[in-house]
C-alpha positions in Angstrom: 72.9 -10.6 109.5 72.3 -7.5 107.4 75.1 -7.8 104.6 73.2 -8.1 101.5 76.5 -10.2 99.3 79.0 -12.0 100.4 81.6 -9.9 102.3 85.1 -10.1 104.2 84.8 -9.6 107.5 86.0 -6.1 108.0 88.9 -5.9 110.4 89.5 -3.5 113.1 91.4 -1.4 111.0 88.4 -1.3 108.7 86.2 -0.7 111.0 88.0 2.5 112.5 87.6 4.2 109.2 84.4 4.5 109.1 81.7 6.3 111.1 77.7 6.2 111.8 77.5 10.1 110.1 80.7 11.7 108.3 80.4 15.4 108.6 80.9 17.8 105.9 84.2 19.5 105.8 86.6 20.9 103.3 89.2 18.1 103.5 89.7 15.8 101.5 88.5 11.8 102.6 92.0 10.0 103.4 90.2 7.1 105.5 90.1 8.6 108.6 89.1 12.2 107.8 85.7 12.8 107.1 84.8 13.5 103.7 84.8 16.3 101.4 81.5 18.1 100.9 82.3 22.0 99.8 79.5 22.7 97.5 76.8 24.7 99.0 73.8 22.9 98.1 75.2 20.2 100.5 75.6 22.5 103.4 74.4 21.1 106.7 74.2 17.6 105.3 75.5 14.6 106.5 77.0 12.3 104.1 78.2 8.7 105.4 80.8 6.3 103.9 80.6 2.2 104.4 83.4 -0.1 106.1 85.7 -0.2 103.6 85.3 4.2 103.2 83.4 4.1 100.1 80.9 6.8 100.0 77.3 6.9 98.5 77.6 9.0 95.3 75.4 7.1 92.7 71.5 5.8 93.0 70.0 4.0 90.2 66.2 3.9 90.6 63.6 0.7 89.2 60.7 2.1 87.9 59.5 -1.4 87.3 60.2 -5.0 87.2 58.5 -5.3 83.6 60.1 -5.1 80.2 59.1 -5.4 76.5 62.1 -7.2 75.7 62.7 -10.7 76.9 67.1 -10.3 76.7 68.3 -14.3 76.9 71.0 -12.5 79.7 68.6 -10.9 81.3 64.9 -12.1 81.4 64.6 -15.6 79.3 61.5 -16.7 78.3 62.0 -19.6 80.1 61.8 -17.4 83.5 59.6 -14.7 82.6 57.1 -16.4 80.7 53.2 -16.3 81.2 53.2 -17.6 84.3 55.7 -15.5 86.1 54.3 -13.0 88.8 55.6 -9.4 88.5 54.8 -6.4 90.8 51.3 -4.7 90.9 50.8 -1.5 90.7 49.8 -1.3 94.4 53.1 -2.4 95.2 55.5 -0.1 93.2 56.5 3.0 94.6 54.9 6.0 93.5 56.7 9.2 91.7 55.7 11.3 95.1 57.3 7.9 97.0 60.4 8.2 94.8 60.8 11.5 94.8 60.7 11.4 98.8 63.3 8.8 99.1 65.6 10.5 96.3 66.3 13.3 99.2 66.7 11.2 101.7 69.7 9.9 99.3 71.2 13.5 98.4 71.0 14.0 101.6 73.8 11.6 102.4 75.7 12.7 99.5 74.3 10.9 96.0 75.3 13.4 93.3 73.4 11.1 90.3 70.4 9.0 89.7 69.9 6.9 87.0 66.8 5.5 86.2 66.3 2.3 85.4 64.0 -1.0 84.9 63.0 -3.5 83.7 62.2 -0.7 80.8 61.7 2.5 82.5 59.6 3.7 79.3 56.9 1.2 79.8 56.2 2.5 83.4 53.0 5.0 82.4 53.7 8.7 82.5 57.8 8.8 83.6 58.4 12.0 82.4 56.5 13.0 86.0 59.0 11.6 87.7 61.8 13.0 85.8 60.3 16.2 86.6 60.1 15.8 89.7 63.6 14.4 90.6 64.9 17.5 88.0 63.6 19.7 90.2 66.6 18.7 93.0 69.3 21.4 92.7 72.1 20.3 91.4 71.7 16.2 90.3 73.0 14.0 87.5 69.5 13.0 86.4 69.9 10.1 83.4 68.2 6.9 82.1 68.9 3.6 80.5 66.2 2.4 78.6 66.3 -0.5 75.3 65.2 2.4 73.5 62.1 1.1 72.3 60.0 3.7 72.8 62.4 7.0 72.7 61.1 7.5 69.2 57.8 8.0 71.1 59.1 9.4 74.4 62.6 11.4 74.1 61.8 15.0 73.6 58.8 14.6 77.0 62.1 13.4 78.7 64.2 16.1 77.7 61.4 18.8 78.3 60.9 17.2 81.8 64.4 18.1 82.6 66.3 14.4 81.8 70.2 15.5 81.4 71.2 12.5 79.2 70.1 8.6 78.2 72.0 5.1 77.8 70.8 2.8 75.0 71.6 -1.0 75.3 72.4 -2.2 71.9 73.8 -5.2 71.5 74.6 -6.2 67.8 74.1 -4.2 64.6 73.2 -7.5 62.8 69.3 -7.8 63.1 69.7 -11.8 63.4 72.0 -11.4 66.1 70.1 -8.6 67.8 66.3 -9.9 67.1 67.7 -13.3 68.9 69.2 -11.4 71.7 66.2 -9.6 72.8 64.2 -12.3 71.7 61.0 -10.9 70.6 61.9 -10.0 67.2 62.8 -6.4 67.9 64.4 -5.1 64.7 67.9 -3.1 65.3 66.7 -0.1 62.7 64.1 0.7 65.4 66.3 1.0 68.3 68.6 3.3 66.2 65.4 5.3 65.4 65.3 5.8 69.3 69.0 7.0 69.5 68.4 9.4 66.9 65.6 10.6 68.3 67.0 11.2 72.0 70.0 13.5 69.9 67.8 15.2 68.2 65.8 16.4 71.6 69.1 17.4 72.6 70.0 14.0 75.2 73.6 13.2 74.7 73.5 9.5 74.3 75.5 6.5 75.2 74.9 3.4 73.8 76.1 -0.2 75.8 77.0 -3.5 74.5 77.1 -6.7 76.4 79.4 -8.9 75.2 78.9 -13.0 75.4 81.2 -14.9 73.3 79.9 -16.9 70.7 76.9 -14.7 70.2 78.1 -11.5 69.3 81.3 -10.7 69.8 81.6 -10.7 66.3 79.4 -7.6 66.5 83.0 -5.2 68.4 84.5 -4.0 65.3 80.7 -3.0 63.7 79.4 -1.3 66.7 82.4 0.4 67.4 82.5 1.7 63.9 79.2 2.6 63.5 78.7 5.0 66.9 82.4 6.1 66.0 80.4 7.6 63.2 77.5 8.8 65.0 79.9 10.4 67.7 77.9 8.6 70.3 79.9 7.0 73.6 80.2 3.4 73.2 80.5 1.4 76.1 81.6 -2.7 76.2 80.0 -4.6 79.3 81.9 -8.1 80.3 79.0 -11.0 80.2 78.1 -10.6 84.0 76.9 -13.8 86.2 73.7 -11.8 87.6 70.9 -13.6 89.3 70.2 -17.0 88.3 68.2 -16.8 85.1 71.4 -16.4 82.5 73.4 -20.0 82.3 76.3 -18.0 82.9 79.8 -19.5 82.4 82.9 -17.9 82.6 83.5 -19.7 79.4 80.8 -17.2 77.9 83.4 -13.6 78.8 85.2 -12.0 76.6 87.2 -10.0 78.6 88.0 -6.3 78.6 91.7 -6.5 77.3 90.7 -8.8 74.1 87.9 -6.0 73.5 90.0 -3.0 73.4 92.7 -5.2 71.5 89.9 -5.9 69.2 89.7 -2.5 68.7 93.1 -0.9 68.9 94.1 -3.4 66.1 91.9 -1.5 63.5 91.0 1.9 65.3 93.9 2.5 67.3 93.1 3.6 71.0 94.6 5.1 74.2 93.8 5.1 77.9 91.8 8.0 79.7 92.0 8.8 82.9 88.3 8.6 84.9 85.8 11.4 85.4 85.2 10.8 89.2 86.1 8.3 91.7 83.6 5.3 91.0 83.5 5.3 87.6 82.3 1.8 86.3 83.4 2.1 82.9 87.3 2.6 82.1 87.8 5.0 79.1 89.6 4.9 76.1 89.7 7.2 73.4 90.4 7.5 69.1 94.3 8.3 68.7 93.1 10.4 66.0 90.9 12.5 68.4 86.8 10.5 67.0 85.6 10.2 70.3 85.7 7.4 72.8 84.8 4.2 73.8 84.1 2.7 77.5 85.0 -0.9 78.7 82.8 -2.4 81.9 85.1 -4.9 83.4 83.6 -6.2 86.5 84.3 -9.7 85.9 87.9 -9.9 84.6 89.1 -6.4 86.4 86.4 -6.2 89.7 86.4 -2.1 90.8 84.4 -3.2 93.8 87.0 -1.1 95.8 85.8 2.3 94.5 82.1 1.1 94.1 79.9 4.7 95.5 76.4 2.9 94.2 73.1 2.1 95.9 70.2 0.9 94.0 66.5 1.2 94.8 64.0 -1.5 93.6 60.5 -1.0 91.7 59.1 -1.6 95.0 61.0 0.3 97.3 63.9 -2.2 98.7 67.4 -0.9 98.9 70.3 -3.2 97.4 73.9 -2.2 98.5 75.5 -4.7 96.1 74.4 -5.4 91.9 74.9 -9.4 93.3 73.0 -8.7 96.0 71.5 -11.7 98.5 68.4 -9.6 99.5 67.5 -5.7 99.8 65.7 -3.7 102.6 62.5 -2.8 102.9 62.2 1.2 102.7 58.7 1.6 101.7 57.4 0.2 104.6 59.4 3.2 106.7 57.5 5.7 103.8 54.1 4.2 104.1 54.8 3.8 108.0 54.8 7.5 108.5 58.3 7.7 109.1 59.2 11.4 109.0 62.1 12.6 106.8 64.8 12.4 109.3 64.1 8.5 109.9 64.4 7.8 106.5 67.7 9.2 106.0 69.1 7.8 109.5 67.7 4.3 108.0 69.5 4.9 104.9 72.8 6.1 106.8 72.4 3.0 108.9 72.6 1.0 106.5 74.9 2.5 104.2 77.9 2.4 107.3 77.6 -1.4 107.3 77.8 -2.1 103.6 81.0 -4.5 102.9 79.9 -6.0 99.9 82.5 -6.8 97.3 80.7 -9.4 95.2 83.3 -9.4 92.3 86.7 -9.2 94.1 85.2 -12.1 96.1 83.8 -14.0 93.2 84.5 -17.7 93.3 83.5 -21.2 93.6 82.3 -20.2 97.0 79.9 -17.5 95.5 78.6 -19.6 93.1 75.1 -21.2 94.7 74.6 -18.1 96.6 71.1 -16.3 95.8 70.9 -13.2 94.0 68.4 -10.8 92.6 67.7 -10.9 89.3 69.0 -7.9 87.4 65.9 -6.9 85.7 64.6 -6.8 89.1 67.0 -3.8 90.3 68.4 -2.4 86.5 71.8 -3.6 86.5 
C-alpha cells in the first residue's frame, strides 16, 4: 500500500474526480473538469490533481537533515544527541539533483518552493542552488531558516535570486527563547538575521510556535514588536509531528484564544486568502499596521485544500507533513531515468495521494509512525 498517512478510503465518487494526467485548459477545476492552467510558461504541461482534486501547487525542499539548533519540539537532545546518525553527504541530493527534480515538479503544476531543513543555511554553498532553482521562469522561490546565519548569508541569497525568507522565532524573552532552541542561542542575534535579510531587500516573515505553558506568554510581545518592524507575523498551533516532541493536546493553544489574545489589545479583522492552499489564515491591524497569520492545523485542519508535496534531504517524496513513509526519487535520478519518467513517477504518485492526517487525527492516529519534522522541514 502506497498511501504515505492515514487516509479514508476514497469512494467511487472520489475516485471519478480524479485522473492519471489533467490537461491544461482554460476552465476552471470544478471536480470533474480538468484544471486551470492559462499562463504561458505552463503551456504543453501536464498538471495532475490527487483523489480528493487537490492539485500540486507547493514543494518545500530539505536541504539537510542537520541543524544548529536543538528546538525541544523539534529535535531534543535527548533524540539528536551524539549518538544519532544523520545523512552523509553521499547520500543527499545534489543542487544539479534538486534542480532536476524541481522541473519535474513545475512540470505538473508547483508554482513555489520553499526551502527548507533541518537549517538550510548550514548546508555548504546554498546560494547555488537558489541560483539555480531562480533560474525557472516564473517560481515562488523562498526559505525558512532559524536565522542564525542570515547575518552572514542574506544578501548571497538575495543576489542568487531568493524572492523572500521565513524566520522561526519563538519568544522575545532570551530565557524563554535560549531554552527553546536549547543551545543557548541568544534572541538579539536572530533579530540581527531579520534585519539583515530586509536590508538585502528579502521581505521577511517571522513564525511562532505556540506550546502553552512555555511561551505563550510571549503573543502580545511578539506581536508588538514585528507590528513595529512591519514584518508578517505568523502563529503556529503546537503540532503532534514525529515522535520526538511529548506532544499533548494539553500543550495547544489554539488559534481562536491567539487571535483573541490579540484582538483584546490590537484589535484585528479577518482577510480573505491569497490563493487556494494557503496554510496560514490572515488577519489584519483595524488601524491598517500590517498583519498577522494564524497556522491552525490542529484545532481547524485545512487538509481539504492542502496543494503541498515535500522532498527530503535525500531525495524521498512525502505527500503528507505526518507522513508514515516517503518514496524513493533519487534512486529513479541516479538510475538514469530520463526526464519524462521522473515526472510520470511524480504524477503517479501524486493521483493516489488521500492523506488527510489532521481531519483524521485521533486516538486511532496516535501510535502510527511518522517522520520527524526536521527530517522533511515542516
Amino acid at each position: 500500500m502506497d498511501a504515505d498517512a492515514p487516509d479514508a478510503a476514497p469512494t467511487k465518487a472520489d475516485k471519478t474526480t480524479s485522473s492519471a494526467a489533467l490537461r491544461v485548459t482554460n476552465e476552471p477545476y470544478n471536480g470533474t473538469r480538468e484544471l486551470r492552467r492559462d499562463d504561458r510558461r505552463y503551456s504543453g504541461f501536464v498538471t495532475v490533481a490527487d483523489v480528493f482534486g487537490r492539485p500540486m501547487r507547493d514543494l518545500r525542499i530539505s536541504v539537510t537533515d542537520r541543524c544548529n539548533f536543538r528546538c525541544v519540539y523539534c529535535m531534543p537532545k535527548e533524540v539528536f544527541g551524539r549518538d544519532y546518525r544523520f545523512l552523509e553527504r553521499r547520500e543527499l541530493l545534489t543542487f544539479e539533483e534538486i534542480e532536476r527534480l524541481a522541473h519535474a515538479f513545475v512540470a505538473h503544476g508547483v508554482e513555489k518552493i520553499r526551502i527548507t531543513g533541518g537549517e538550510p543555511l548550514v548546508r555548504r554553498d546554498l546560494e547555488r542552488l537558489i541560483e539555480r532553482l531562480a533560474s525557472i521562469d516564473g517560481l515562488d522561490l523562498t526559505l525558512t531558516t532559524n536565522g542564525s546565519l542570515l547575518p552572514q548569508k542574506a544578501q548571497a541569497l538575495r543576489d542568487a535570486g531568493l524572492a523572500r525568507v521565513t524566520v522561526s522565532l519563538d519568544s522575545l524573552d532570551d530565557e524563554t527563547f535560549r531554552a527553546m532552541n536549547d543551545v543557548d542561542f541568544p534572541v538579539e542575534r536572530v533579530l540581527a538575521g531579520i534585519d539583515a535579510a530586509a536590508a538585502a531587500g528579502l521581505p521577511v516573515k517571522v513564525n511562532m510556535v505556540v506550546k502553552r505553558g512555555v511561551n505563550d506568554d510571549a503573543i502580545l510581545p511578539m506581536a508588538r514588536e514585528f507590528r513595529k518592524r512591519g514584518h508578517i507575523l505568523r502563529f503556529i498551533e503546537y503540532m503532534d509531528v514525529g515522535h520526538s516532541n511529548g506532544w499533548r493536546m494539553d500543550d495547544v493553544v489554539p488559534a481562536a484564544e491567539i487571535v483573541a489574545t490579540i484582538d483584546a489589545e490590537l484589535p484585528v479583522e479577518p482577510v480573505e486568502p491569497n490563493y487556494r492552499g494557503e496554510v496560514a489564515r490572515r488577519w489584519r491591524y483595524k488601524d491598517g499596521a500590517g498583519e498577522i497569520g494564524v497556522i491552525a492545523s490542529v484545532t481547524q485542519p485545512f487538509c481539504g485544500d492542502c496543494t503541498r508535496a515535500r522532498l527530503s534531504a535525500e531525495g524521498r517524496l512525502y505527500t503528507c507533513l505526518f507522513a508514515v513513509r516517503g518514496h524513493d526519487l533519487r534512486a529513479l535520478v541516479r538510475g538514469g531515468a530520463s526526464d519524462e519518467a521522473l515526472q510520470e513517477e511524480i504524477g503517479r504518485l501524486w493521483t493516489r495521494r488521500g492523506d488527510r492526517y489532521s481531519e483524521l487525527r485521533s486516538a486511532k492516529t496516535i501510535g502510527l509512525p511518522r517522520v520527524e519534522m526536521s527530517y522533511i522541514g515542516g
